[in-house]
C-alpha positions as a Markdown table, in Angstrom:
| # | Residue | x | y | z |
|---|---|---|---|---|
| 1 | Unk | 10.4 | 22.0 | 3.1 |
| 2 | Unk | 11.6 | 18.5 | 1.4 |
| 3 | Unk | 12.4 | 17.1 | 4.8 |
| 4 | Unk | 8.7 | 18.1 | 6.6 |
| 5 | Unk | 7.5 | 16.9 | 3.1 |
| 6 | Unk | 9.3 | 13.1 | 3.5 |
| 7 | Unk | 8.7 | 13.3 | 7.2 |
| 8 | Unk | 4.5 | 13.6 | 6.4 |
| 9 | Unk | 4.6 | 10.8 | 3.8 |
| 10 | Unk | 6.1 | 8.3 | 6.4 |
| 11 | Unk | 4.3 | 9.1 | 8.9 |
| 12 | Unk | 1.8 | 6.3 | 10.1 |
| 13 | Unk | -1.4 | 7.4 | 9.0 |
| 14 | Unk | -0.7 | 8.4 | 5.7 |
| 15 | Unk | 0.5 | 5.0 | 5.1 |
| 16 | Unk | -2.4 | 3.7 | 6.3 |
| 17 | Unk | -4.4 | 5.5 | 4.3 |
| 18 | Unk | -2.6 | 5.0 | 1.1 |
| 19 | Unk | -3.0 | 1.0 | 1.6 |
| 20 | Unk | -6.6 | 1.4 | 2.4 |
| 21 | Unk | -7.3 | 3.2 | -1.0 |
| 22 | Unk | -4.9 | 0.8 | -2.5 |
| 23 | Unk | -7.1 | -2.4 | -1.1 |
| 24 | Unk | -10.3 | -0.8 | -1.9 |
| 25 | Unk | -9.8 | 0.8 | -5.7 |
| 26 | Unk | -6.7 | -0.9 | -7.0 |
| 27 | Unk | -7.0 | -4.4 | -6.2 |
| 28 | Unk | -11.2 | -4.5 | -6.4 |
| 29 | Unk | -11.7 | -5.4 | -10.4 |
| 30 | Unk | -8.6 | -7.9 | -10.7 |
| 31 | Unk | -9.3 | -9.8 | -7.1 |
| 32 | Unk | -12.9 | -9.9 | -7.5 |
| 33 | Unk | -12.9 | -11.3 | -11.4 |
| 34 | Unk | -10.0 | -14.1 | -10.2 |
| 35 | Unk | -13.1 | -14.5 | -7.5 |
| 36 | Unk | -15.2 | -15.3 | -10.0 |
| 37 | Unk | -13.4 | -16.8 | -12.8 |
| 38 | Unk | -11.3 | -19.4 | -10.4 |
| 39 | Unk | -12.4 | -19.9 | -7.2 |
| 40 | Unk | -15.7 | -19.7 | -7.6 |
| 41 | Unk | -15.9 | -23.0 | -10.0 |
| 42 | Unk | -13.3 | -24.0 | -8.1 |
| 43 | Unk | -15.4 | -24.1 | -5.3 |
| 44 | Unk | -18.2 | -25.3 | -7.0 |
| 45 | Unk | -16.3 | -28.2 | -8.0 |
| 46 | Unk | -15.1 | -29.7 | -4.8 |
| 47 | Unk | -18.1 | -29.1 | -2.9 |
| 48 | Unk | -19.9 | -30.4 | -5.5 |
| 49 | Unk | -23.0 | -29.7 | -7.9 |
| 50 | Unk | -21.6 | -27.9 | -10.8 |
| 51 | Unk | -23.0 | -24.5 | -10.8 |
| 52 | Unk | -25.0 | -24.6 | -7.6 |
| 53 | Unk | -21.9 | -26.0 | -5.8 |
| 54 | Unk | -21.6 | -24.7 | -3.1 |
| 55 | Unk | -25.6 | -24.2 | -2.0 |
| 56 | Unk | -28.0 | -24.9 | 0.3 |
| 57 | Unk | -31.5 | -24.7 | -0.2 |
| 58 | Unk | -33.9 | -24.2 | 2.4 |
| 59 | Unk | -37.5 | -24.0 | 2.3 |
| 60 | Unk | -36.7 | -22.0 | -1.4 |
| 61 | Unk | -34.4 | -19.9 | 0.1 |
| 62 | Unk | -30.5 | -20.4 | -1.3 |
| 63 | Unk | -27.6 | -20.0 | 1.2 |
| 64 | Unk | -24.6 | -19.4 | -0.7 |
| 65 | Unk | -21.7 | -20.1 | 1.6 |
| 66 | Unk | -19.1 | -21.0 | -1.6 |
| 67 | Unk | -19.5 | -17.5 | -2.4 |
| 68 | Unk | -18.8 | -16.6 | 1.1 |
| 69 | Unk | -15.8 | -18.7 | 0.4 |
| 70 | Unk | -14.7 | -17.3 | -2.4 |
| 71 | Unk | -14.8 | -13.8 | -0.5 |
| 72 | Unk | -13.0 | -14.7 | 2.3 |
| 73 | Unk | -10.3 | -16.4 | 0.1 |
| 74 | Unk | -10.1 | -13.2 | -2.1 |
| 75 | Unk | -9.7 | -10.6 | 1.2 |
| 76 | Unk | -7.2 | -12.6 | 2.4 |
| 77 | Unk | -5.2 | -12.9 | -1.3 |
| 78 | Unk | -5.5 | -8.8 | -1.6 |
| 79 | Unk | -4.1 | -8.6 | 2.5 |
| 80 | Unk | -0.9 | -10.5 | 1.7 |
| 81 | Unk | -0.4 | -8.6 | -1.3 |
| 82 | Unk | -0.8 | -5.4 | 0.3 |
| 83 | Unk | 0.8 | -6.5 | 3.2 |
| 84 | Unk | 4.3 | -7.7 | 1.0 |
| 85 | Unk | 3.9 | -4.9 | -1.6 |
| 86 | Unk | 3.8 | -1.6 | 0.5 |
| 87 | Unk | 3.7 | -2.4 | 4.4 |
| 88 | Unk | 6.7 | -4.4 | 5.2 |
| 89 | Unk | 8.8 | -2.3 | 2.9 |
| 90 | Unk | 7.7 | 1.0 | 4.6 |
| 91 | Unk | 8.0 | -0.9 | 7.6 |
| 92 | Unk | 11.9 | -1.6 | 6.5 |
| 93 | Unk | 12.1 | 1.9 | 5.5 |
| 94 | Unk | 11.1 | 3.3 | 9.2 |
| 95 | Unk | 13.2 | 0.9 | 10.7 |
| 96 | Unk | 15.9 | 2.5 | 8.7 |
| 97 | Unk | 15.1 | 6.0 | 9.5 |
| 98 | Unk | 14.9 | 5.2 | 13.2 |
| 99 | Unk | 18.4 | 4.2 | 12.9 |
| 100 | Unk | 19.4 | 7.4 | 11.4 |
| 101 | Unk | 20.4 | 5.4 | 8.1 |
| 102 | Unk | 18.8 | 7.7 | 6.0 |
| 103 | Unk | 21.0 | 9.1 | 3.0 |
| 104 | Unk | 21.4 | 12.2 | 3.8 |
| 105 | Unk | 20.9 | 15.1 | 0.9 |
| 106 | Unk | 24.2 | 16.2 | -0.1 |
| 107 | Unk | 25.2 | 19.7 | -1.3 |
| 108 | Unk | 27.4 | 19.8 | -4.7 |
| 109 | Unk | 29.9 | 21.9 | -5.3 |
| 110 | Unk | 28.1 | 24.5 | -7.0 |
| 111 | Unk | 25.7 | 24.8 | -4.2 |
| 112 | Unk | 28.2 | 25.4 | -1.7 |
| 113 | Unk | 29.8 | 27.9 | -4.1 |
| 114 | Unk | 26.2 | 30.2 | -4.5 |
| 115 | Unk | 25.9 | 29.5 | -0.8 |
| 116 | Unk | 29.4 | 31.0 | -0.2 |
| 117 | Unk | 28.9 | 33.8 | -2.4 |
| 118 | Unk | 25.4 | 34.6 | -0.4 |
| 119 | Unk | 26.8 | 34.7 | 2.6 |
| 120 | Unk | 29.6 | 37.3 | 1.5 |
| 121 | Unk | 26.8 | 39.8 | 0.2 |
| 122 | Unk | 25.4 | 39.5 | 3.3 |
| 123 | Unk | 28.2 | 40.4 | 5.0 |
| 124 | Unk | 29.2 | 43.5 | 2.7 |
| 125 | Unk | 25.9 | 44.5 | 3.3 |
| 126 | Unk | 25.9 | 44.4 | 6.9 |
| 127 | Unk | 29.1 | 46.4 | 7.1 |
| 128 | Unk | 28.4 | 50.5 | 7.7 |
């Protein structure tokens, strides 16, 4: 039951789905206030303008792109963390299982005893 257990965690889609709950729940408040509270004034500042930095306006309507910016910088910050935090080292740990390096569960002494001692009821039972 452990081993089909294991065997569902690593399977591809599971993974998958664990990093997209990860990118969208986990990483959402802290990326998106570094968003705000770096790289937007960040932003502002090399493009220019202070607090509009950044904007365009047209006919009274604003484009924003430095916030588009600012987005597209903080997908890409939460991809490599995701990507070097939980997909290459399942990806190592697939590799590994592939291989048939996996440690494999070892029974102690006491288990092979209470195994031994099953097996000899069995057999008593068995017997006419």
């Amino acid at each position: 039951m452990i081993r089909g257990f294991k065997d569902f965690l690593l399977r591809g889609n599971v993974v998958d789905l664990a990093v997209a709950v990860v990118v969208g729940v986990a990483f959402a408040a802290v990326v998106a206030a570094f968003g705000t509270a770096i790289l937007q004034p960040l932003i502002g500042l090399v493009l220019g303008g202070g607090v509009s930095g950044g904007q365009v306006d047209v006919n009274g309507q604003v484009f924003d792109f430095g916030l588009l910016i600012n987005a597209l910088i903080v997908f890409v910050i939460t991809l490599a963390v995701i990507y070097f935090l939980v997909v290459v080292p399942v990806g190592k740990l697939m590799e590994r299982r592939k291989r048939g390096q996996e440690p494999e569960v070892v029974a102690t002494t006491e288990d092979i005893a209470l195994l031994q001692e099953i097996r000899d009821l069995l057999r008593e039972q068995r017997r006419p």
